[in-house]
N, CA, C and O of each residue as an XYZ file, in Angstrom:
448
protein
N     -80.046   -155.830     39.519
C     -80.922   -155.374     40.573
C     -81.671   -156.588     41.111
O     -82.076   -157.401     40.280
N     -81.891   -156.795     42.349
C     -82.504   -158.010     42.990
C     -83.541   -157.194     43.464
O     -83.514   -156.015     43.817
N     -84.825   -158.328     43.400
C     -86.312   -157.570     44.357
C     -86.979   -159.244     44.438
O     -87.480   -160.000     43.605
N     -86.655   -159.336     46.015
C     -87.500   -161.307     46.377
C     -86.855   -161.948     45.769
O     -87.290   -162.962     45.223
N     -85.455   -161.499     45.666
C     -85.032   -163.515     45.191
C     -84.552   -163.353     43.546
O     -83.699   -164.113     43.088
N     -85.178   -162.300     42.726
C     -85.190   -162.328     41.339
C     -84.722   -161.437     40.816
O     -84.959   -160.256     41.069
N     -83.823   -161.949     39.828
C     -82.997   -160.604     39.251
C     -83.509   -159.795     38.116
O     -83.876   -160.322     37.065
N     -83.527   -158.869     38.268
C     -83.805   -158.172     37.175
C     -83.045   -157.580     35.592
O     -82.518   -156.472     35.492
N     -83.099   -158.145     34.960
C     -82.511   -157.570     33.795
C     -82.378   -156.497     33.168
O     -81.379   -155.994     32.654
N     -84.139   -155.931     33.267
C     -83.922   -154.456     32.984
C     -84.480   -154.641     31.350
O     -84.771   -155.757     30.919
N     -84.589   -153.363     30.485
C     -85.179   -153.602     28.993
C     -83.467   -154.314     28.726
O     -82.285   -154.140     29.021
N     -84.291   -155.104     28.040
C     -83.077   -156.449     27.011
C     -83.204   -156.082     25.412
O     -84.229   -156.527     24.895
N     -82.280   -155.303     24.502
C     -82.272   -155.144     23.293
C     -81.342   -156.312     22.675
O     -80.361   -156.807     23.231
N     -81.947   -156.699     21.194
C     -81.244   -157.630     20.331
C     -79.646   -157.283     20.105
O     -79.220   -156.187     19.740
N     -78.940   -158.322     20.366
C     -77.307   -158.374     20.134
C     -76.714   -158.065     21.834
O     -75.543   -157.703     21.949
N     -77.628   -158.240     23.171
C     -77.204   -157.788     24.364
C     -76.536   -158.919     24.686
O     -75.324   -158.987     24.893
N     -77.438   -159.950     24.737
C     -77.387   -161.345     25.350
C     -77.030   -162.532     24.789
O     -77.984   -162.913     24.111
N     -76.365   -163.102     24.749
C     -75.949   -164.313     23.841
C     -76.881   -165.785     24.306
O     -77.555   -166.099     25.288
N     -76.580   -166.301     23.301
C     -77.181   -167.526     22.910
C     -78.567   -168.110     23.594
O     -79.515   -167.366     23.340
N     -78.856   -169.042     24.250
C     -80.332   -169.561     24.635
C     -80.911   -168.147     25.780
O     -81.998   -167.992     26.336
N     -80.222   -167.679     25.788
C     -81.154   -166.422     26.761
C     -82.052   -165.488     26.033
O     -83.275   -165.363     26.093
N     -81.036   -164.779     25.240
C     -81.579   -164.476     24.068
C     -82.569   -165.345     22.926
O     -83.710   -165.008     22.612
N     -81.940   -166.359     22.480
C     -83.508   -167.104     21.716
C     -84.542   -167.160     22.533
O     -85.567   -166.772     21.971
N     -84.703   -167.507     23.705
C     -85.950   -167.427     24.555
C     -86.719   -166.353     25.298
O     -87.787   -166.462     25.900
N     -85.955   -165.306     25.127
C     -86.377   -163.836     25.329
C     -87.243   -163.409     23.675
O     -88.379   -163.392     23.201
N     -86.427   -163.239     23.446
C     -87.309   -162.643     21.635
C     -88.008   -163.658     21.167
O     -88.677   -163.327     20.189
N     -88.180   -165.352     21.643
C     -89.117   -165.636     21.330
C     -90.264   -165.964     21.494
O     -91.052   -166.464     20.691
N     -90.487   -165.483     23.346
C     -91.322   -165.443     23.840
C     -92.471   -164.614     23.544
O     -92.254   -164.181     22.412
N     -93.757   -164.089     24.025
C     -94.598   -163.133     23.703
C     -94.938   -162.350     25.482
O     -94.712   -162.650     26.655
N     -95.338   -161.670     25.014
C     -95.780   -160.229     26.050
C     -96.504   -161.282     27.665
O     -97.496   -162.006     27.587
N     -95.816   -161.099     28.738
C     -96.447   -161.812     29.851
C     -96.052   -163.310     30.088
O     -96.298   -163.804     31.188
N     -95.468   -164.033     29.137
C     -95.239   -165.580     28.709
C     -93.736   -165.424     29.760
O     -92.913   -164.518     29.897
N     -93.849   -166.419     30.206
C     -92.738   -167.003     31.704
C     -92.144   -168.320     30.557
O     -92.868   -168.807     29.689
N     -90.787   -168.701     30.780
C     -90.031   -169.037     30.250
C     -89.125   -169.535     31.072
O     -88.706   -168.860     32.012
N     -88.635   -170.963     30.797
C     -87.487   -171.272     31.591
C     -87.506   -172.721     31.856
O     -88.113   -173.416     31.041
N     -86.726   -173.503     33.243
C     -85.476   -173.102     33.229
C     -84.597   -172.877     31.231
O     -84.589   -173.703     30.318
N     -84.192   -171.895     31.255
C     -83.032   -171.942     30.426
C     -81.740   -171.555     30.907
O     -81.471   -170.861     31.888
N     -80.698   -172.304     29.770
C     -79.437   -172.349     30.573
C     -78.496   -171.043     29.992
O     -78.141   -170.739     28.853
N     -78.174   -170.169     31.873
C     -77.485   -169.124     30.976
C     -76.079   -168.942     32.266
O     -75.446   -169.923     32.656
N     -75.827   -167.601     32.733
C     -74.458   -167.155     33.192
C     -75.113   -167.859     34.816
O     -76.235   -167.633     35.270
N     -74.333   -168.494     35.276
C     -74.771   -168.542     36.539
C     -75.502   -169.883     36.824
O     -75.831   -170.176     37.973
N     -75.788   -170.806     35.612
C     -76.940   -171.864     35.939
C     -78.102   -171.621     34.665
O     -77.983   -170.960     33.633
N     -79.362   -172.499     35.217
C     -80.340   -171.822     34.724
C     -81.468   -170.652     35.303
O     -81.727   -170.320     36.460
N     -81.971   -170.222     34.110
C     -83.196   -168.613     34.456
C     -84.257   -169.249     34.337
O     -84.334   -170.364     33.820
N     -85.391   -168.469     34.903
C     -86.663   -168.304     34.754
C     -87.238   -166.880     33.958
O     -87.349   -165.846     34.616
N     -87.544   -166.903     32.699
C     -87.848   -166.291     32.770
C     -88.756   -165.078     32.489
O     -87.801   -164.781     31.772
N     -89.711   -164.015     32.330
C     -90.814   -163.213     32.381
C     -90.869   -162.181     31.296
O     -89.878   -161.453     31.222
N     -91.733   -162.001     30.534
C     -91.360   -160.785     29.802
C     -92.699   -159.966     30.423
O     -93.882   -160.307     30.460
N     -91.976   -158.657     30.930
C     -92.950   -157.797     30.859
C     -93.880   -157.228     29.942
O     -95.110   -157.249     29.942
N     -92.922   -156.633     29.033
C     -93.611   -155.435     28.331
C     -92.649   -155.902     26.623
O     -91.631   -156.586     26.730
N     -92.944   -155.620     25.744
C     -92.080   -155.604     24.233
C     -92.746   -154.487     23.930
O     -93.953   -154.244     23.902
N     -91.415   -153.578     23.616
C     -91.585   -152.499     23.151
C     -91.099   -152.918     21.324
O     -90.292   -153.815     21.083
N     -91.684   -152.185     20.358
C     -91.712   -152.369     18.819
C     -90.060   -152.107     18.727
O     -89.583   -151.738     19.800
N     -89.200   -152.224     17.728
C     -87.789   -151.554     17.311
C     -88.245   -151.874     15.766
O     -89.255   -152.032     15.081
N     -86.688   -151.859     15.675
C     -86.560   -152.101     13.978
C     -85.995   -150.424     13.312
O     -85.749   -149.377     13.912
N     -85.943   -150.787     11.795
C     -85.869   -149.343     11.481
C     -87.008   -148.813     10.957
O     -88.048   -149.306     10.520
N     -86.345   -147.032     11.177
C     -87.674   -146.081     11.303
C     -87.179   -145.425      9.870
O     -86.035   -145.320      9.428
N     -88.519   -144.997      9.266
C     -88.203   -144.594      7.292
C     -86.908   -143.858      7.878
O     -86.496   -143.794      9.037
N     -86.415   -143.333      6.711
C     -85.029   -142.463      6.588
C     -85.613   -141.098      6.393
O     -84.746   -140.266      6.662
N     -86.839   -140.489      5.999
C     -87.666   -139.386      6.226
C     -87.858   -139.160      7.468
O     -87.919   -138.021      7.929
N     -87.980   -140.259      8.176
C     -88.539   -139.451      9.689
C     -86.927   -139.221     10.861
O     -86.936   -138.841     12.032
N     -85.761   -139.594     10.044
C     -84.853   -139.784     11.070
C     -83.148   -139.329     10.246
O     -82.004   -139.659     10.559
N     -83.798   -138.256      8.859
C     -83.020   -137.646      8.018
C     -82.407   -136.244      8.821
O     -81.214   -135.951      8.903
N     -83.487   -135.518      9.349
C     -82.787   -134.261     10.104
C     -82.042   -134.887     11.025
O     -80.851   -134.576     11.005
N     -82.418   -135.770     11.924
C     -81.481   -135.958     13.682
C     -79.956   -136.711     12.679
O     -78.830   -136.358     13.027
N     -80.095   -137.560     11.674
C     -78.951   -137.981     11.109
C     -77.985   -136.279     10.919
O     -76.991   -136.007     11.593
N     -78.421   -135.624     10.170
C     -77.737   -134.130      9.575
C     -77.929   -133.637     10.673
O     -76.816   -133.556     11.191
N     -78.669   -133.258     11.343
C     -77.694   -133.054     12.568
C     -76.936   -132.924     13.556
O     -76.479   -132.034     14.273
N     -76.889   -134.616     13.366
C     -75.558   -135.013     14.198
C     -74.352   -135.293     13.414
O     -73.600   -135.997     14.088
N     -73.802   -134.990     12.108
C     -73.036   -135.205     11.262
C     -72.739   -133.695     11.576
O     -71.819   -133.396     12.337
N     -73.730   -132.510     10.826
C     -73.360   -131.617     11.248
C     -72.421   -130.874     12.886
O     -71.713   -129.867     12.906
N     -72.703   -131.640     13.866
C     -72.256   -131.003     15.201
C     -70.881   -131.684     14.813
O     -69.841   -131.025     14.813
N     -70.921   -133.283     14.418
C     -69.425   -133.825     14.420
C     -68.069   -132.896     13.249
O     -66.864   -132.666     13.351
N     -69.064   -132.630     12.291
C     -68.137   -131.426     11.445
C     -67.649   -130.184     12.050
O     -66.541   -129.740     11.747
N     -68.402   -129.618     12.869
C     -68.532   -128.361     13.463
C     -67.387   -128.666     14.193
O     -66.336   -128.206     13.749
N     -67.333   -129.479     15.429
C     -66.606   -129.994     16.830
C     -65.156   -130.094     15.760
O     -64.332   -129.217     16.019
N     -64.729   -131.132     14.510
C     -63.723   -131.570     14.224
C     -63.086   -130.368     13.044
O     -61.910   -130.530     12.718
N     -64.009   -128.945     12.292
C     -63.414   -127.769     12.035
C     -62.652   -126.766     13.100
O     -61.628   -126.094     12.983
N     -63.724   -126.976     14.356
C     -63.273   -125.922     15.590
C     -61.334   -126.552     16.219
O     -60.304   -125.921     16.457
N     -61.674   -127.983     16.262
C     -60.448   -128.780     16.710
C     -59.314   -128.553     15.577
O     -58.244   -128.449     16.176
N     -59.172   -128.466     14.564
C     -58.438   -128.372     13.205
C     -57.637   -126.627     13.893
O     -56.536   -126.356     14.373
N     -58.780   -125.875     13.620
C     -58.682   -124.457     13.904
C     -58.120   -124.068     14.690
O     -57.318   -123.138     14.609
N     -58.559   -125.017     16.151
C     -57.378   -124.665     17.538
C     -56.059   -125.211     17.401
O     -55.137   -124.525     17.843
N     -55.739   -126.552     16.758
C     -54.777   -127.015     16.477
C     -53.444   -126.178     15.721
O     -52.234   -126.178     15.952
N     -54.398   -125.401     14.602
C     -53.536   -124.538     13.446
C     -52.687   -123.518     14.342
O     -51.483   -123.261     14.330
N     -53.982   -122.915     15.302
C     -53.650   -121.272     16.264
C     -52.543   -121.796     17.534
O     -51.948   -121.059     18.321
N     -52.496   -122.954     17.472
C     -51.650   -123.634     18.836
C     -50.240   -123.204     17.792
O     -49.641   -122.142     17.628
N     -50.105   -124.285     17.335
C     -49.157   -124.372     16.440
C     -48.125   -122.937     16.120
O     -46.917   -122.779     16.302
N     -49.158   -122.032     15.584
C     -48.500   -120.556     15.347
C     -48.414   -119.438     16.289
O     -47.942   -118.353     15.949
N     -48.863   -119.678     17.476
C     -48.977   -119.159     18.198
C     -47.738   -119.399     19.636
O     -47.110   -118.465     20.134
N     -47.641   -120.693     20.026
C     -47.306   -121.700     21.344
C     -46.039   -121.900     20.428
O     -45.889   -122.407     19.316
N     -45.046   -121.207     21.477
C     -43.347   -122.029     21.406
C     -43.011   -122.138     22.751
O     -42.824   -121.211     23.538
N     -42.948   -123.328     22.959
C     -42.441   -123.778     24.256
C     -40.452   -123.717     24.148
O     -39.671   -124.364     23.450
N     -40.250   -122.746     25.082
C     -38.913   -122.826     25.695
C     -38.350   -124.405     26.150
O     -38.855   -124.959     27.127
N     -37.335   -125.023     25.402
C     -36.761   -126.020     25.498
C     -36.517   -125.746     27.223
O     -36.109   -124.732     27.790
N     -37.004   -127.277     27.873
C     -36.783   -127.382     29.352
C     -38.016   -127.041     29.874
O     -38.169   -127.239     31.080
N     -39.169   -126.449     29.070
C     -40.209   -126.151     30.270
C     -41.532   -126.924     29.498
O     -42.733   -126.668     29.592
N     -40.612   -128.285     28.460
C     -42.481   -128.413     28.203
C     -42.656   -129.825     28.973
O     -41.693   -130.465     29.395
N     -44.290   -130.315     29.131
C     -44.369   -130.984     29.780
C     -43.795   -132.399     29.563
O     -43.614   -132.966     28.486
N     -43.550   -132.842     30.784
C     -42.304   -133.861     30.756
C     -42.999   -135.540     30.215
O     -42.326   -136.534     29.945
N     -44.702   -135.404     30.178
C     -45.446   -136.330     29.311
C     -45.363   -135.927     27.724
O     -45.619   -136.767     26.862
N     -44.981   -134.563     27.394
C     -45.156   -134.594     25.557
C     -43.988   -135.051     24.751
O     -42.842   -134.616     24.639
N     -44.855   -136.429     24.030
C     -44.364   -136.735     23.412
C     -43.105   -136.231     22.172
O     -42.317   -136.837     21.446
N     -43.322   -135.331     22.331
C     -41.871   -134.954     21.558
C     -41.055   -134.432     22.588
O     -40.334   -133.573     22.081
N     -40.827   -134.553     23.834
C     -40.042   -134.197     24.629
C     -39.003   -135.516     24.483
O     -39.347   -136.685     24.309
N     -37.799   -135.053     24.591
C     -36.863   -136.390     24.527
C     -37.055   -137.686     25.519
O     -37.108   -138.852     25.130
N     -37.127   -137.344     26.563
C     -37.442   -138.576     27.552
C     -38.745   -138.308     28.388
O     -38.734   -137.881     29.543
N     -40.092   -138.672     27.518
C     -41.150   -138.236     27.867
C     -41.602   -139.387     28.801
O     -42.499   -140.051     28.282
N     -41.173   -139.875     30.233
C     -41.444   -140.940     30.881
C     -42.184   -140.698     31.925
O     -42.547   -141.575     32.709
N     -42.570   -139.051     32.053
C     -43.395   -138.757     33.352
C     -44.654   -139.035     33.248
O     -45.109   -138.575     32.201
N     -45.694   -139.787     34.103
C     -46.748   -139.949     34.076
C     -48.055   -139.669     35.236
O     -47.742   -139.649     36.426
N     -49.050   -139.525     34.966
C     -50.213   -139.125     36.205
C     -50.752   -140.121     36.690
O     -51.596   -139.995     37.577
């Protein structure tokens, strides 16, 4: 995003940016201007707005959203198992009418 000349980066999290951009971003402090450093394009100038805290959060406060997002991925990959089984016993495709992409079709070369 450009506004006067200056690009904007946008919030910058650790492991985004490689090498001197990054050391001089995280090691700057809140408001501290920085630069030239050498990055994509030449060198930056550059500003930190705001540092927001990260890191990790206890395993008490972030134990339910873990279980239940394990839980939805169990749920989603029993329901998929289940449709898979009912396909299976259910679906006989008449030789000649299955689609000319499935792979077990003999010359499956049609594509979208």
């Amino acid at each position: 995003m450009s506004h006067a000349g200056e690009r904007v980066l946008g919030p910058v999290r650790r492991g985004e940016l490689a090498g001197t951009l990054e050391e001089a971003i995280f090691s700057a402090a809140q408001g501290e201007t920085i630069g030239p450093v050498e990055g994509p394009g030449g060198p930056w100038t550059l500003r930190v707005d705001r540092i927001e805290p990260g890191g990790m959060r206890p395993y008490a406060d972030v134990q339910a959203s873990i279980a239940a997002e394990l839980t939805e991925i169990a749920v989603e990959q029993a329901f998929v198992s289940w449709l898979d089984r009912r396909y299976a016993e259910k679906v006989r495709l008449h030789p000649g009418f299955e689609h000319p992409a499935d792979p077990t079709h003999p010359d499956a070369t049609h594509r979208h």
